[in-house]
C-alpha positions in Angstrom: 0.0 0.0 0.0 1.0 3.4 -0.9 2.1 5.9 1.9 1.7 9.4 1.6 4.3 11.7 3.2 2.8 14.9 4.5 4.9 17.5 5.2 4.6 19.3 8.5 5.7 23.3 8.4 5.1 24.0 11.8 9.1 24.7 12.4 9.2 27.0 9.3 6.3 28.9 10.6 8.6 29.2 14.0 11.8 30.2 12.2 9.6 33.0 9.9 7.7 34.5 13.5 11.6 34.4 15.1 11.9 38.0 13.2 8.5 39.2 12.2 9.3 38.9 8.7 8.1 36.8 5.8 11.7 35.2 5.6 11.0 31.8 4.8 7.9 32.5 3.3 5.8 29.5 4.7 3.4 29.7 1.6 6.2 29.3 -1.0 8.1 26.4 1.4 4.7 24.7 1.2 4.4 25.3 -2.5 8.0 23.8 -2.8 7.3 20.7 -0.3 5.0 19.8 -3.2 7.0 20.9 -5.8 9.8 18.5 -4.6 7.5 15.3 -3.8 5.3 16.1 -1.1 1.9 14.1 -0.9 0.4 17.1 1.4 1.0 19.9 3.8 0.0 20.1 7.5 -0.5 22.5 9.7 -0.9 23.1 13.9 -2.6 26.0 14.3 -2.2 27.0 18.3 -4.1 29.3 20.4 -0.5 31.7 20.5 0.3 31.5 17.0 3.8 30.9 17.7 4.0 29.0 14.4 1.3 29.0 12.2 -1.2 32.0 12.0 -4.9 32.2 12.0 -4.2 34.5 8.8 -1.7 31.5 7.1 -4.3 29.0 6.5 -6.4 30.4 4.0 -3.9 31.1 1.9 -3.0 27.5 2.2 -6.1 26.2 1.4 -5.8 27.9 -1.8 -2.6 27.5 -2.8 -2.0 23.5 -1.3 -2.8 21.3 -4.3 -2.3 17.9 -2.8 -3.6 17.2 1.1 -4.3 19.7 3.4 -4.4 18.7 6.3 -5.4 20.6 9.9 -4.2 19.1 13.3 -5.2 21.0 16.7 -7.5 20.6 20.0 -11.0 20.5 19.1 -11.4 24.3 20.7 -14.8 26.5 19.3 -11.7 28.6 17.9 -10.0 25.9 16.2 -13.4 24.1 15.1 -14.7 27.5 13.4 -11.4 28.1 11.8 -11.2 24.2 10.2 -14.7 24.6 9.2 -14.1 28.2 7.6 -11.2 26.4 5.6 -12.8 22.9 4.9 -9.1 20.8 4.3 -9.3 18.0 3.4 -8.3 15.8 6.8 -8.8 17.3 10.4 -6.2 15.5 13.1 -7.9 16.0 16.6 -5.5 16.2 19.4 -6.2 16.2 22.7 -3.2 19.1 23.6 -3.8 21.4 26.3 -3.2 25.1 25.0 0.0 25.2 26.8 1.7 21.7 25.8 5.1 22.3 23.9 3.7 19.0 21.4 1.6 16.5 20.7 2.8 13.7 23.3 -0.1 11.3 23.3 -3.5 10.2 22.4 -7.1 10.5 23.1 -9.1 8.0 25.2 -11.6 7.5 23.3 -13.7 5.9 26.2 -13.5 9.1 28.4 -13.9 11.2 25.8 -16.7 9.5 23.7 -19.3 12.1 24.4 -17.2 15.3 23.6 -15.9 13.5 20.8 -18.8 12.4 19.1 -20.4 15.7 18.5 -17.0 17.0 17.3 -16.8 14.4 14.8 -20.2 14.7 13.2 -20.0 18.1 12.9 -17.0 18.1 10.8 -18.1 15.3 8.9 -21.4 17.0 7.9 -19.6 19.4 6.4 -17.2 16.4 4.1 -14.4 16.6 5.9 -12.4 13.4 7.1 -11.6 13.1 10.6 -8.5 11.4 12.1 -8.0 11.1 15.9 -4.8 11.5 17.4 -4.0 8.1 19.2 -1.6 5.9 21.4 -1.2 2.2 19.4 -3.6 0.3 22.4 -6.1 -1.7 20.2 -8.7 -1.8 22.7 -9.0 1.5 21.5 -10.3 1.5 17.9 -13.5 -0.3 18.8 -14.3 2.6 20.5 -13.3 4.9 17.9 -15.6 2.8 15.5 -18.6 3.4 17.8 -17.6 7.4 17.2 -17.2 6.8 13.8 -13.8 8.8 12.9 -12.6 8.2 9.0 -8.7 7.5 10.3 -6.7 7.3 13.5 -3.2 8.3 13.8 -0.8 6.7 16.1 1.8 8.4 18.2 4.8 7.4 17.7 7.3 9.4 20.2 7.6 5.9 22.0 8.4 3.7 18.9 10.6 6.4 18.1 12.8 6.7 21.6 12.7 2.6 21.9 13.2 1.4 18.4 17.3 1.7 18.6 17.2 -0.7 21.4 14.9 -3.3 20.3 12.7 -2.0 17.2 10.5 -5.5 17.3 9.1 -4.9 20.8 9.1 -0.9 19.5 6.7 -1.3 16.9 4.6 -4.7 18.7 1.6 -2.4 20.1 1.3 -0.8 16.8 0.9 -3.8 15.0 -1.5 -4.9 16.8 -3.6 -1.5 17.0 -3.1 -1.7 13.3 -4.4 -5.2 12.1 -7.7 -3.8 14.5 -8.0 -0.5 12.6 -8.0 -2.7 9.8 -10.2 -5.6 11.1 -12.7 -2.2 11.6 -12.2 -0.3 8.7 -10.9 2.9 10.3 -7.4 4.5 8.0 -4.4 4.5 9.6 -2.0 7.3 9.9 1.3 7.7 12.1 3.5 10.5 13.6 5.5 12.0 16.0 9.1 12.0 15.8 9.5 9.4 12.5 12.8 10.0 11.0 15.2 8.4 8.4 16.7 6.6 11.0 13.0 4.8 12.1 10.6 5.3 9.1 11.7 2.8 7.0 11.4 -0.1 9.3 7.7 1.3 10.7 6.5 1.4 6.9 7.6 -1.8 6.2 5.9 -3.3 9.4 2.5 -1.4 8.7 1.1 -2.8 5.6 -2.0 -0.6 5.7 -0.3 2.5 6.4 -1.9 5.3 4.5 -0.3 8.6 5.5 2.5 10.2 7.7 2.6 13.4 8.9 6.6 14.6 9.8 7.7 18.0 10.4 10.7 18.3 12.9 12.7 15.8 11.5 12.5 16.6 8.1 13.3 19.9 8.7 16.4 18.8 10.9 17.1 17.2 7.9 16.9 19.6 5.6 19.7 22.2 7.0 21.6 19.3 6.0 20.2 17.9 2.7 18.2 21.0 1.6 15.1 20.7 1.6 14.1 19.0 -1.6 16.9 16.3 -1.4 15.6 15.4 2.1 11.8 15.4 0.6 13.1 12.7 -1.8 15.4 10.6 1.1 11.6 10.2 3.1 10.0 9.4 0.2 12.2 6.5 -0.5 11.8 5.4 3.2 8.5 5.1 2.3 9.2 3.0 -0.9 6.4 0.3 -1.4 9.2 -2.6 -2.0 11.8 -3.4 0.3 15.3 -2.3 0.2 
């Protein structure tokens, strides 16, 4: 199965707000990203815009030609501005304002109710809903009953174990992905997927439909520049195996 590599620009929005200019322009990086290979663009919007803007994301929606893709906490704020914009995916994360990133998932059980109305509402209006979630597949039964298009798993712990033993690393998503399978539900992955890991988790996850890396890559990219590193992931992501 194909996987789609969408480019988080997050870190380029930081870098541009560091001097109040427009230097990187965050619209033309994101026209680049998909220029060089890019399958889509997301975005974070926070409540204290110290990345993205309120003000970038239209733009985006009309200038992003592949996937456009919104993640955030399901806020009135940020639920007006995705429905305002209408991307293509909405990632729900269940970040308190202040949280320095995305860290872990929803419980769906505890959070059935508030999620529920969240997700009908966005999907009334076409657009697919992901939930941000920790790989524990007694989990996506209850994200079935709430009736989300995709879930993404977090994958800061694969990430910080998978040097020491990548086999138990990746054991829980395995699992939570043959159930999101099993269900129906799309499967998506981030957090803190790098050359070093990706590879490996692709090749594990046969249904895995879409990743979403931004501080990596863009670690990467002093390095590589940018569209040389675009093309390093998307061979990570290769369908056959190396």
């Amino acid at each position: 199965m194909k996987t789609r590599l969408s480019v988080n620009i997050n870190k380029i929005a930081l870098l541009r707000n560091a001097r109040g200019g427009n230097l990187p322009d965050l619209i033309q990086v994101a026209m680049d990203c998909e220029r060089f290979g890019a399958e889509g663009i997301t975005v974070h919007p926070r409540p204290d815009e110290r990345h993205i803007r309120r003000a970038d994301i239209a733009l985006l929606k009309s200038l992003v030609k592949t996937e456009f893709n919104m993640e955030g906490y399901p806020s009135r704020n940020f639920m007006d501005l995705v429905l305002l914009n209408k991307p293509d995916q909405v990632t729900l994360v269940p970040d308190p304002p202040e949280v320095l990133t995305s860290d872990t998932g929803w419980n769906p059980v505890e959070n059935k109710d508030f999620l529920r109305e969240i997700i009908s509402e966005f999907k009334a209006q076409g657009i697919r809903v992901s939930l941000f979630l920790n790989p524990i597949p007694e989990y996506v039964p209850e994200v079935a009953k709430l009736a989300a298009d995709r879930i993404e798993l977090y994958t800061g712990n694969y990430a910080q174990t998978y040097s020491k033993d990548p086999h138990l690393a990746i054991r829980d998503h395995l699992a939570t992905a043959k159930r999101a399978a099993d269900y129906g539900i799309g499967l998506n992955a981030g957090h803190d997927l790098n050359l070093v890991n990706l590879r490996y988790y692709k090749l594990h996850l046969e249904n895995l439909l879409e990743v979403s890396i931004g501080h990596a890559l863009v670690c990467d990219a002093l390095y590589f520049g940018l569209e040389n590193t675009i093309g390093m992931y998307k061979f990570q992501l290769k369908e056959s195996s190396i």
